[in-house]
CHARMM-style PDB file with segment names, atoms N, HN, CA, C and O in Angstrom:
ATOM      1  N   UNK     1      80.062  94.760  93.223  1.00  0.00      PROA
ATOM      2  CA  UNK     1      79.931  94.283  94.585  1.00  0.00      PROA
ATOM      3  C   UNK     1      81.159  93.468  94.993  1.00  0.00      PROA
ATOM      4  O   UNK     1      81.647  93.442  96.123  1.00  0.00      PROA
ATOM      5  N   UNK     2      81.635  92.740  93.805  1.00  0.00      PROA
ATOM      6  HN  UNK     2      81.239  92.761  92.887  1.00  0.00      PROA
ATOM      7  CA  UNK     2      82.945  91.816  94.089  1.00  0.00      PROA
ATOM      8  C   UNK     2      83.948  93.143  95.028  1.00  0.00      PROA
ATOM      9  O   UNK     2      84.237  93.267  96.218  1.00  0.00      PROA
ATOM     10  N   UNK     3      84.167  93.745  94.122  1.00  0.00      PROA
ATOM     11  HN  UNK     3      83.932  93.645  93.155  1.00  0.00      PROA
ATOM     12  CA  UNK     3      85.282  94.922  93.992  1.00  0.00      PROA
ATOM     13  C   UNK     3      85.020  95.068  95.948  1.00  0.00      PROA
ATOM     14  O   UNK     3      85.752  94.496  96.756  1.00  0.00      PROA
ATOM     15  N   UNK     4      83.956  95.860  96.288  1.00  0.00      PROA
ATOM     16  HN  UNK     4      83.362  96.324  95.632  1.00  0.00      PROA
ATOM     17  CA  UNK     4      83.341  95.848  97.545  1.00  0.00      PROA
ATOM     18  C   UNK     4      84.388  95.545  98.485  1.00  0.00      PROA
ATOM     19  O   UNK     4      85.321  96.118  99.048  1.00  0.00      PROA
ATOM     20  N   UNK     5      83.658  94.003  98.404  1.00  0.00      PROA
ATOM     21  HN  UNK     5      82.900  93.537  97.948  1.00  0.00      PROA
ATOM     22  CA  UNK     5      83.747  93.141  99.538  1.00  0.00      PROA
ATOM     23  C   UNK     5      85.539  92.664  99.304  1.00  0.00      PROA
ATOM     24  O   UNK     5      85.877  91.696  99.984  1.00  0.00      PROA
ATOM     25  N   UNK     6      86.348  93.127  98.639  1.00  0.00      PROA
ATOM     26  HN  UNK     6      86.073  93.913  98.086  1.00  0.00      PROA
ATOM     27  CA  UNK     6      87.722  92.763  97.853  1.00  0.00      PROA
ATOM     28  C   UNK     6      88.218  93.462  99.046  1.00  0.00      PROA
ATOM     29  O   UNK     6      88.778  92.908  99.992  1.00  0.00      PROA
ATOM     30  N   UNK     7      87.956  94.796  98.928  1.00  0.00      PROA
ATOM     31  HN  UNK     7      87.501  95.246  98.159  1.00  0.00      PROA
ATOM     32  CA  UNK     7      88.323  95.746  99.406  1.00  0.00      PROA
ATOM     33  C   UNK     7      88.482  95.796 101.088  1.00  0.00      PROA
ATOM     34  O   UNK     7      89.503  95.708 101.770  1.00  0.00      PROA
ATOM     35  N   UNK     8      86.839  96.001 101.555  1.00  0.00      PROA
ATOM     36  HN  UNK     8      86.010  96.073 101.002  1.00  0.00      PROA
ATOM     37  CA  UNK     8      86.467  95.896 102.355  1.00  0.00      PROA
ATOM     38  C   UNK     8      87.503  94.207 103.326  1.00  0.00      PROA
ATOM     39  O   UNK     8      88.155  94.424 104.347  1.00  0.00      PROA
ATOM     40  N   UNK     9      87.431  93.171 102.888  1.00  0.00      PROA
ATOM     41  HN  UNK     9      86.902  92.995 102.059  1.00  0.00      PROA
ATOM     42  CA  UNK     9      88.641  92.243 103.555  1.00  0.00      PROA
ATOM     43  C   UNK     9      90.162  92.612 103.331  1.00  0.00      PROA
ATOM     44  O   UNK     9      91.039  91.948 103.884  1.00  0.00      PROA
ATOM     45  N   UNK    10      90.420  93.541 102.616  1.00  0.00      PROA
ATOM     46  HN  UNK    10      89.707  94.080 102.167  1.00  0.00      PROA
ATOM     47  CA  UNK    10      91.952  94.418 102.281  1.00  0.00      PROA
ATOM     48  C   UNK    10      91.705  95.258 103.993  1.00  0.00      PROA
ATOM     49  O   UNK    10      92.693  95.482 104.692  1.00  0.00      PROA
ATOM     50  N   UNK    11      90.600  95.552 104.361  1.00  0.00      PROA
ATOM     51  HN  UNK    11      89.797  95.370 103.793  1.00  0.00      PROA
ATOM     52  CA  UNK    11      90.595  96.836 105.131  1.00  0.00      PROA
ATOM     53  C   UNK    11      90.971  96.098 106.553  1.00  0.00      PROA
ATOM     54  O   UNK    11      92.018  96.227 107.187  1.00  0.00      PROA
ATOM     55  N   UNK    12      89.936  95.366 106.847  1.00  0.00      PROA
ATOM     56  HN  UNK    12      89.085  95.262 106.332  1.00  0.00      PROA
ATOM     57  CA  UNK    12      89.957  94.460 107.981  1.00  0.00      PROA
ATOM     58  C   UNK    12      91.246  93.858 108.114  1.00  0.00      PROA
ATOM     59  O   UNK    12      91.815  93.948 109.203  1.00  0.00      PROA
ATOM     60  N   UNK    13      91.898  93.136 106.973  1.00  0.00      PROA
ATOM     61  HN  UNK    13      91.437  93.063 106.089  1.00  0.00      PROA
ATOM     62  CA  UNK    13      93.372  92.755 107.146  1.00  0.00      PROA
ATOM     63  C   UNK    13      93.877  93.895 107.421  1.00  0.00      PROA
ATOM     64  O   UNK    13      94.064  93.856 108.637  1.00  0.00      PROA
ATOM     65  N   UNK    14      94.186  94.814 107.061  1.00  0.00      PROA
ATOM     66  HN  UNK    14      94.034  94.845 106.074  1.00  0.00      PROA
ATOM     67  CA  UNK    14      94.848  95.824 107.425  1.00  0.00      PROA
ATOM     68  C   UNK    14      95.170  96.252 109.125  1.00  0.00      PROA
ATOM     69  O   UNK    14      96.101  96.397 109.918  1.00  0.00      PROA
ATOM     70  N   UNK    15      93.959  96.314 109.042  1.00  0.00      PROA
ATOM     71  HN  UNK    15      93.202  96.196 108.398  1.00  0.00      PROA
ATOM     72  CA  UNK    15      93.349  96.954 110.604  1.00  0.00      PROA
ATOM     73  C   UNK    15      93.437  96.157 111.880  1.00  0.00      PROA
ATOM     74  O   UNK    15      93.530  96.570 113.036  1.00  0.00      PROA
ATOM     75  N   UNK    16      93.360  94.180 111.139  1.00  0.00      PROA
ATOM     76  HN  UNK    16      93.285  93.844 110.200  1.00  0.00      PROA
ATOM     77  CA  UNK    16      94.064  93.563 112.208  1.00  0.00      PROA
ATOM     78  C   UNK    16      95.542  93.185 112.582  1.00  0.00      PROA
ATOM     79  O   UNK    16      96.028  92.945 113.687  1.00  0.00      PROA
ATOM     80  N   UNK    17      96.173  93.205 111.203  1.00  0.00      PROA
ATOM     81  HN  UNK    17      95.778  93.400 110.305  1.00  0.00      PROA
ATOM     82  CA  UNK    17      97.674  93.102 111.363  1.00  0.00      PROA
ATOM     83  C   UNK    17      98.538  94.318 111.427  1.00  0.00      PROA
ATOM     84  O   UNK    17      99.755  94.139 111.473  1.00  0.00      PROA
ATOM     85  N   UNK    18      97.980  95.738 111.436  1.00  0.00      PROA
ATOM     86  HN  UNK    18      96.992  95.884 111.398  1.00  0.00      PROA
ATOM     87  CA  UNK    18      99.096  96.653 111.406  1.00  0.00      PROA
ATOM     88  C   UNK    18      98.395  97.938 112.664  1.00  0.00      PROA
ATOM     89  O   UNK    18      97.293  98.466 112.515  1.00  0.00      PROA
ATOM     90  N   UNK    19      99.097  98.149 113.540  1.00  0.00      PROA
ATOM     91  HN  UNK    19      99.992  97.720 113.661  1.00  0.00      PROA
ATOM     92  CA  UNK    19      98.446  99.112 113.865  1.00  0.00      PROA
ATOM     93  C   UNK    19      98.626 101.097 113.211  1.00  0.00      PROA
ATOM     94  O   UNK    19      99.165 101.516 112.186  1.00  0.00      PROA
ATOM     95  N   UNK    20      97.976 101.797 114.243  1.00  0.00      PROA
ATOM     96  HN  UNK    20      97.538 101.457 115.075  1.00  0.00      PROA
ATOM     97  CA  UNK    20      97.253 103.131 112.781  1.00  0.00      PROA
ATOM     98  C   UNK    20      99.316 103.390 112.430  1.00  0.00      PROA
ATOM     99  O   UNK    20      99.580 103.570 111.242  1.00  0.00      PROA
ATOM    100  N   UNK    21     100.209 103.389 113.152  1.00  0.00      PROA
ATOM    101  HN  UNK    21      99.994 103.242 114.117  1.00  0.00      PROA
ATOM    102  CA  UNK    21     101.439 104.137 112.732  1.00  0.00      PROA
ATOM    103  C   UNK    21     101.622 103.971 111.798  1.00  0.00      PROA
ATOM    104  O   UNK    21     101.812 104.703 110.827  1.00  0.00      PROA
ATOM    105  N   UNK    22     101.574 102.235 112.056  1.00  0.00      PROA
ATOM    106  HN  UNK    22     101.420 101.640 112.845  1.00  0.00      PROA
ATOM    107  CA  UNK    22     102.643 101.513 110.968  1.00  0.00      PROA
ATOM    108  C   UNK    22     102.022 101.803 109.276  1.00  0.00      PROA
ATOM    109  O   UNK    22     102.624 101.978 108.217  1.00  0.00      PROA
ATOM    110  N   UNK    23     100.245 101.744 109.689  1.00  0.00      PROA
ATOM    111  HN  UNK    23      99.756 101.601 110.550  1.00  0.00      PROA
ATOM    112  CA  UNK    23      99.800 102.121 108.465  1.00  0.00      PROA
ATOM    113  C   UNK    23      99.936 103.262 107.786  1.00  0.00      PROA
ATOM    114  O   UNK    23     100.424 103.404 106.665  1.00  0.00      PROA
ATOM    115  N   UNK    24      99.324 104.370 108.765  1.00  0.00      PROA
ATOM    116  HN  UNK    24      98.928 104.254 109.676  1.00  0.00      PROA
ATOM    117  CA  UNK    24      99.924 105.474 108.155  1.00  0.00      PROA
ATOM    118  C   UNK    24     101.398 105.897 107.409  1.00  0.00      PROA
ATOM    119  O   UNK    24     101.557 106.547 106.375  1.00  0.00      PROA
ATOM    120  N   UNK    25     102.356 105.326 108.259  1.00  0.00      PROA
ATOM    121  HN  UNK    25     102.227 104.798 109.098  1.00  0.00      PROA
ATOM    122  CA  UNK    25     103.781 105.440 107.579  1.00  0.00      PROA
ATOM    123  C   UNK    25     103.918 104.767 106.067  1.00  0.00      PROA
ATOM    124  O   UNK    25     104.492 105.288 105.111  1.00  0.00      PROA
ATOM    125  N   UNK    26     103.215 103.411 106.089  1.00  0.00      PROA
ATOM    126  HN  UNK    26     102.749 102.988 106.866  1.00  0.00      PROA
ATOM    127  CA  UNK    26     103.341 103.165 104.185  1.00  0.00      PROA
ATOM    128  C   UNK    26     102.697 103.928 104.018  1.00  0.00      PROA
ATOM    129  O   UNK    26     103.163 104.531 103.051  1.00  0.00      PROA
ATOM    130  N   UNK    27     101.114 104.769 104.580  1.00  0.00      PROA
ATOM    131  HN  UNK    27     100.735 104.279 105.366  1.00  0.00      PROA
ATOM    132  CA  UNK    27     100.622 105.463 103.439  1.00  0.00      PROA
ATOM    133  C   UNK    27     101.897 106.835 102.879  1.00  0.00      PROA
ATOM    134  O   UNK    27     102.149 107.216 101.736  1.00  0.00      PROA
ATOM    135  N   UNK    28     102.416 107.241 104.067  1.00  0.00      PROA
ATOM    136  HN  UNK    28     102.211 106.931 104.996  1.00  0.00      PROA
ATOM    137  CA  UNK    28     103.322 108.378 103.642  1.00  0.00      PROA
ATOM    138  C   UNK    28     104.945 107.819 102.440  1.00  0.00      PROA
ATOM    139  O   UNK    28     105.643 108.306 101.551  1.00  0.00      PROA
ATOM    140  N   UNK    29     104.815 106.607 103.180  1.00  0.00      PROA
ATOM    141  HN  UNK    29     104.248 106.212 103.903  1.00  0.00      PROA
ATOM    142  CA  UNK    29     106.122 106.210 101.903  1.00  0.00      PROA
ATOM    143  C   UNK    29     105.327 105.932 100.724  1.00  0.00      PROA
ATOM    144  O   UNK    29     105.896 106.492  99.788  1.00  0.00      PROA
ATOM    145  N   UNK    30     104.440 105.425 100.379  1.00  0.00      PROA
ATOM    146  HN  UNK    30     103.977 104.970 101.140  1.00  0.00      PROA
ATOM    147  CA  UNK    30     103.796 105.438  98.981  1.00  0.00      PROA
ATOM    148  C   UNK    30     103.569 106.658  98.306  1.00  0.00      PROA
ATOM    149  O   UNK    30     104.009 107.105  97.247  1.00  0.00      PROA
ATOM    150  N   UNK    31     102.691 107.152  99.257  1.00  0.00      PROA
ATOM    151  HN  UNK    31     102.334 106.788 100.118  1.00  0.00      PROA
ATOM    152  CA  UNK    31     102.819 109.133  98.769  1.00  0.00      PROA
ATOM    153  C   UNK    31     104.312 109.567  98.076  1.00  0.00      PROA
ATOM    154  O   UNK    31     104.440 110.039  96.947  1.00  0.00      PROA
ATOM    155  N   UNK    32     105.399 109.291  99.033  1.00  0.00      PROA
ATOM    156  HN  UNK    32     105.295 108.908  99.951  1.00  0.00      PROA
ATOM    157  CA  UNK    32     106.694 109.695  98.989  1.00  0.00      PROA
ATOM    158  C   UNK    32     106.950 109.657  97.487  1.00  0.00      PROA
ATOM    159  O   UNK    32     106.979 110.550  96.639  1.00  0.00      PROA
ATOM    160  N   UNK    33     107.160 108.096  97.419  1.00  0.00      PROA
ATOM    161  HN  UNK    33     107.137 107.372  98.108  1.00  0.00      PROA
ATOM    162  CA  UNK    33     107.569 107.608  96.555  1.00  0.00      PROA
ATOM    163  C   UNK    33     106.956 108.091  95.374  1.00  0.00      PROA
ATOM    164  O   UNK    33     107.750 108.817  94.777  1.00  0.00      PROA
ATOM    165  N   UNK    34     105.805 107.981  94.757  1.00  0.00      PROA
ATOM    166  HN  UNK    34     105.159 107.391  95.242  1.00  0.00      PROA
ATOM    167  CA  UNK    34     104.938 108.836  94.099  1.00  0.00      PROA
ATOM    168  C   UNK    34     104.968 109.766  93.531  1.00  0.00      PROA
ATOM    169  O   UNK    34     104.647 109.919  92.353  1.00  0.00      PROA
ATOM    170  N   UNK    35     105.537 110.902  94.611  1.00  0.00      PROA
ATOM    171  HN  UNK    35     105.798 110.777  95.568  1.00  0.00      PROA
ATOM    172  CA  UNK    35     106.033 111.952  94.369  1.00  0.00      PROA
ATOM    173  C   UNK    35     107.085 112.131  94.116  1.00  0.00      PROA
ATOM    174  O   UNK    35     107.231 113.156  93.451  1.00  0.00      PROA
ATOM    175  N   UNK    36     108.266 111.427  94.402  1.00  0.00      PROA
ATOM    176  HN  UNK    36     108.147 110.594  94.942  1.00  0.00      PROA
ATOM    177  CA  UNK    36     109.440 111.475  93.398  1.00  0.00      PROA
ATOM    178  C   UNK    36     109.621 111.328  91.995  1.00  0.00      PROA
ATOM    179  O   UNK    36     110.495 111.859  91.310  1.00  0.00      PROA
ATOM    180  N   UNK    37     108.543 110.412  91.561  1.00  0.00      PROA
ATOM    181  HN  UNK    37     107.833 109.980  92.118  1.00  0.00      PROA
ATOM    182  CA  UNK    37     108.612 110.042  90.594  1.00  0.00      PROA
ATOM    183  C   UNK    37     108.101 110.904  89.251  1.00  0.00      PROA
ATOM    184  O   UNK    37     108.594 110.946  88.124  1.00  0.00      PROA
ATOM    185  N   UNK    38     106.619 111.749  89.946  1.00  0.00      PROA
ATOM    186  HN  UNK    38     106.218 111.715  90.862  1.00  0.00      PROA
ATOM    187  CA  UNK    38     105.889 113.199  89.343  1.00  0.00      PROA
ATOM    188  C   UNK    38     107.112 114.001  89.203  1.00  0.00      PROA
ATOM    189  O   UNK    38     107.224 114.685  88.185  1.00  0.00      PROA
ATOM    190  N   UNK    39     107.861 114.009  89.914  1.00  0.00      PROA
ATOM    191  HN  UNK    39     107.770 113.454  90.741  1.00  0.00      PROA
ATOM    192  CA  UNK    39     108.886 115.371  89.894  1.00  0.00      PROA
ATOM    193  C   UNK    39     110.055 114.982  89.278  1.00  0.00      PROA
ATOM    194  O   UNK    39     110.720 115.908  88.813  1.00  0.00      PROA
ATOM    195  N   UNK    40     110.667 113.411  89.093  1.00  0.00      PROA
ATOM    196  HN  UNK    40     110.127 112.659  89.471  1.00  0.00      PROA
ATOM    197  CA  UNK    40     111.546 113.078  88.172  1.00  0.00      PROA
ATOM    198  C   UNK    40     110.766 113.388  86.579  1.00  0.00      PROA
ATOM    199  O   UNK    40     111.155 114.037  85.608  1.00  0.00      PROA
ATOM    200  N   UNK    41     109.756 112.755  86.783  1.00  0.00      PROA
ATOM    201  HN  UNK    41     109.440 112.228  87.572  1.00  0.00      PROA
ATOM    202  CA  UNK    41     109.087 112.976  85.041  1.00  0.00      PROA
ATOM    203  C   UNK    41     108.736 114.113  84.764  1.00  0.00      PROA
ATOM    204  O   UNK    41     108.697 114.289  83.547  1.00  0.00      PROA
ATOM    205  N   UNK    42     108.444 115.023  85.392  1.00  0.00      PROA
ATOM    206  HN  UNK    42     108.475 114.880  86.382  1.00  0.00      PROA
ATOM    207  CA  UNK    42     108.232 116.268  85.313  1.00  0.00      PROA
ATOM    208  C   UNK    42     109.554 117.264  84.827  1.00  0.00      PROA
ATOM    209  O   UNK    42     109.520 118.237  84.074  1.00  0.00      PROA
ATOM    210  N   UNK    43     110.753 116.644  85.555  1.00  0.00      PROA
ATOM    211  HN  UNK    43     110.781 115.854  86.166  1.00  0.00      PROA
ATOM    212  CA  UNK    43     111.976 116.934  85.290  1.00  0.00      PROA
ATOM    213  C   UNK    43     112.326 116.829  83.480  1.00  0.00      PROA
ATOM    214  O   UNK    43     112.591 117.716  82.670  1.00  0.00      PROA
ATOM    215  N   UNK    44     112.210 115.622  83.355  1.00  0.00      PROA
ATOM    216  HN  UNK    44     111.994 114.901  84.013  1.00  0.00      PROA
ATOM    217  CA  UNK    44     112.641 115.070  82.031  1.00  0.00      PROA
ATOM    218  C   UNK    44     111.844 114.970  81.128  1.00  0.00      PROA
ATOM    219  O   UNK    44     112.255 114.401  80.116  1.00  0.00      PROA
ATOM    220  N   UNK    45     110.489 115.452  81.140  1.00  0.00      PROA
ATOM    221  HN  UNK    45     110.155 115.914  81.962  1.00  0.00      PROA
ATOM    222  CA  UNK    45     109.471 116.580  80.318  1.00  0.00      PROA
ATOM    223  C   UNK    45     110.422 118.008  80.046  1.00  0.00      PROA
ATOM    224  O   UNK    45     110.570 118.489  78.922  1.00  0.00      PROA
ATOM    225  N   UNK    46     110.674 118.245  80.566  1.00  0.00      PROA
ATOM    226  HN  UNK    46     110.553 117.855  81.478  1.00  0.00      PROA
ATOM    227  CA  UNK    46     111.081 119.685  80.981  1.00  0.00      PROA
ATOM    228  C   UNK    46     112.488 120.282  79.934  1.00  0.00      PROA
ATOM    229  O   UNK    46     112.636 121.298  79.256  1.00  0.00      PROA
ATOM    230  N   UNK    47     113.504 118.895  80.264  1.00  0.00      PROA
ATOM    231  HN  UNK    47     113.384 118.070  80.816  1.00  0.00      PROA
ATOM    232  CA  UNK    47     114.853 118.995  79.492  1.00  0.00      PROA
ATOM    233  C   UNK    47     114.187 118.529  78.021  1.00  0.00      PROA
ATOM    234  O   UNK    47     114.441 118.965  76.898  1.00  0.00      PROA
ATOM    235  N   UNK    48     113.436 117.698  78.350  1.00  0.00      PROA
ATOM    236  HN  UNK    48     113.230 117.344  79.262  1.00  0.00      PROA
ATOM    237  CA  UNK    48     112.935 117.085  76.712  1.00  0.00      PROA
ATOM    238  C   UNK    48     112.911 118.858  76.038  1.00  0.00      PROA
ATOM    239  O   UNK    48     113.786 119.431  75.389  1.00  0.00      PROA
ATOM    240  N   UNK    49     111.784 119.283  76.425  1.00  0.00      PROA
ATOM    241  HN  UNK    49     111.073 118.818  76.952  1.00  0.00      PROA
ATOM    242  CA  UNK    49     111.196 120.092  75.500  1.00  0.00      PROA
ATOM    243  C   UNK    49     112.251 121.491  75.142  1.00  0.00      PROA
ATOM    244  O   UNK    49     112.323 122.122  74.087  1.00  0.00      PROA
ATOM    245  N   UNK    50     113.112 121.725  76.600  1.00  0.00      PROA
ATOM    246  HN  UNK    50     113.054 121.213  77.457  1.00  0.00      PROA
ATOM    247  CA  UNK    50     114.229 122.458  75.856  1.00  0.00      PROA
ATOM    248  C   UNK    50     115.099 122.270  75.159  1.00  0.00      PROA
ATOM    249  O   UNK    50     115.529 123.340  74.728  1.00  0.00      PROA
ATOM    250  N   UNK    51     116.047 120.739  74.497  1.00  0.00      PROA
ATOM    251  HN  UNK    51     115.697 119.870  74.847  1.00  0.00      PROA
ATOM    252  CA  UNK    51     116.568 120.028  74.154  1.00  0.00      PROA
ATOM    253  C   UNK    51     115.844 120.606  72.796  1.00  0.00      PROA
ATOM    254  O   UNK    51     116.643 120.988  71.941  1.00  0.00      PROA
ATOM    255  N   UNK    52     114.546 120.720  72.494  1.00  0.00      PROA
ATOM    256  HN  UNK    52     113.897 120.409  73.189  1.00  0.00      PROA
ATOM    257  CA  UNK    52     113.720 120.167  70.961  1.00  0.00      PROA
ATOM    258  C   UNK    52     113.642 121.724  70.824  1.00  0.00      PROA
ATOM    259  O   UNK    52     113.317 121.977  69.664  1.00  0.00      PROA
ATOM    260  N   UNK    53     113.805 122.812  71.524  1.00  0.00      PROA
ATOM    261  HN  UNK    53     114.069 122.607  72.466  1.00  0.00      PROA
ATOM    262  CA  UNK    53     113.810 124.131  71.110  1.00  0.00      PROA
ATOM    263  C   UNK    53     115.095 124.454  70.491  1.00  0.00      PROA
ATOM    264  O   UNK    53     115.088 125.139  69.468  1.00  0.00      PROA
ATOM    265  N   UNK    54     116.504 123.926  71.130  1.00  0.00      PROA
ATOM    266  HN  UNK    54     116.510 123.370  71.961  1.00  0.00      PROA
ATOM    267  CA  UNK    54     117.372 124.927  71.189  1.00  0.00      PROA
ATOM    268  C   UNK    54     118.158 124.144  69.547  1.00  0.00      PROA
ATOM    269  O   UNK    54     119.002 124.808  68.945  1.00  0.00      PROA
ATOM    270  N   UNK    55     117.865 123.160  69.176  1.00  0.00      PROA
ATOM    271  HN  UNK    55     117.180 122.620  69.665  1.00  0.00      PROA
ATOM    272  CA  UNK    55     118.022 122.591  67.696  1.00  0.00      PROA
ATOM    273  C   UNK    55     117.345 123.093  66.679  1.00  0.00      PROA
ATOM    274  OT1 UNK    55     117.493 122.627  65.549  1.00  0.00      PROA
TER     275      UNK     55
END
């Protein structure tokens, strides 16, 4: 219930200090960001495992 009501005053702050753009736009730079990071590690998974074949 803590968790809840944590949340739920995260939301209301939200909703009174930012309007929908501004919010939406961090949600898309967090996404962004996120996703660079899946696709950097994904990257360097990638060289890893050919690196450990070609030895």
């Amino acid at each position: 219930m803590k968790r809840f009501s944590l949340y739920s005053a995260f939301v209301l702050l939200c909703s009174l200090t930012l309007t929908s753009c501004d919010l939406i736009e961090g949600i898309f730079k967090a996404g962004m960001g996120v996703g660079i990071f899946i696709v950097i590690a994904i990257l360097a998974v990638i060289i890893f495992i050919i690196s450990r074949f070609r030895k």
